[in-house]
C-alpha positions as CSV (number, residue, x, y, z in Angstrom):
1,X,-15.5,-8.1,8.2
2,X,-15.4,-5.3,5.7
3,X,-16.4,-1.5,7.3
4,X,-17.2,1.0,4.4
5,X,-16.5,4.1,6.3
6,X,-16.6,6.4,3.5
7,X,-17.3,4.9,-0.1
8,X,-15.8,7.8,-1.8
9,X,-12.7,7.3,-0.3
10,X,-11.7,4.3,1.9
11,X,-12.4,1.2,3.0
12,X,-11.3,-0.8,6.3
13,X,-10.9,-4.6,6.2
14,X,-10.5,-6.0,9.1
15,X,-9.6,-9.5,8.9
16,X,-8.4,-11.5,11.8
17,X,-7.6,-8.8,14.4
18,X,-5.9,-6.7,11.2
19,X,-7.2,-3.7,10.0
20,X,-5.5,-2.5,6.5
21,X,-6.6,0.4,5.2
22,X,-7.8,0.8,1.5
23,X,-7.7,4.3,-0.4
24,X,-8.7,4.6,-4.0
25,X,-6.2,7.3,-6.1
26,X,-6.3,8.1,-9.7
27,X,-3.0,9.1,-11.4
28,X,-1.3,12.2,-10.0
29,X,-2.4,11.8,-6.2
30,X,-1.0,10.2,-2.9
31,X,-1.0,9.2,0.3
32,X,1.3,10.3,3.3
33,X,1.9,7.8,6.0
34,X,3.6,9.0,9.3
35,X,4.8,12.3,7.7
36,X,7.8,11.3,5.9
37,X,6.4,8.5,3.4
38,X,4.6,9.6,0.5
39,X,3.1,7.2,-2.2
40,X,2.1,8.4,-5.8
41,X,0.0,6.6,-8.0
42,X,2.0,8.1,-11.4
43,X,0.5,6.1,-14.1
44,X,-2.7,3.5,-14.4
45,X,-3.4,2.0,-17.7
46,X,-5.8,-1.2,-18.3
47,X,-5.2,-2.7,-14.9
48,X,-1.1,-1.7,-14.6
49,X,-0.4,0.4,-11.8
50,X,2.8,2.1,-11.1
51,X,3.9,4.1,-7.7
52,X,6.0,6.6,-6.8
53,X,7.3,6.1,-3.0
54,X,9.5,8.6,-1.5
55,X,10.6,7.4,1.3
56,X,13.8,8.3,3.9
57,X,16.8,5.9,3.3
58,X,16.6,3.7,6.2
59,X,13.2,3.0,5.5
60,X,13.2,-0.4,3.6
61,X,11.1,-0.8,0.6
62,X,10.8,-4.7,-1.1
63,X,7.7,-6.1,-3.8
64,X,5.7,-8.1,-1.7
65,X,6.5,-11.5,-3.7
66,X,10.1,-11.0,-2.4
67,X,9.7,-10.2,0.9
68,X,6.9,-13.4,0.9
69,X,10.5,-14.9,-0.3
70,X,12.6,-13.9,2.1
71,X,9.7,-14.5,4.7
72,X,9.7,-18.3,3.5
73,X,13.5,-19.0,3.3
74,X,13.6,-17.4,6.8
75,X,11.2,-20.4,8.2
76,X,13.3,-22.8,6.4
């Protein structure tokens, strides 16, 4: 189920009992999550996105194809 609760802005998709939340940035803005987690969209060129997360040391911070990695060799 997709919501469109603002078009401008975000998008919720909810997709079996998960909601994730969907923000469209340009180059030079962020988001703030919980206060102490900011994320920075610092360049965008032809599809190649690169973020700037400042984030407090004990927070952990992996690419998603490695933590999928570490997620599979954990079921092993």
């Amino acid at each position: 189920m997709l919501i469109i609760i603002d078009s401008a802005l975000y998008l919720y998709f909810i997709r079996g009992g998960v909601t994730m939340l969907v923000i469209g940035r340009r180059p030079g803005q962020y988001v703030v999550i919980n206060d102490n987690i900011i994320v920075k969209v610092v360049r965008s060129d032809e599809g190649d996105l690169r973020l700037a997360i400042d984030a407090p040391r004990d927070i952990k911070i992996i690419r998603g194809e490695l933590y999928e990695r570490e997620k599979l060799q954990k079921a092993l």
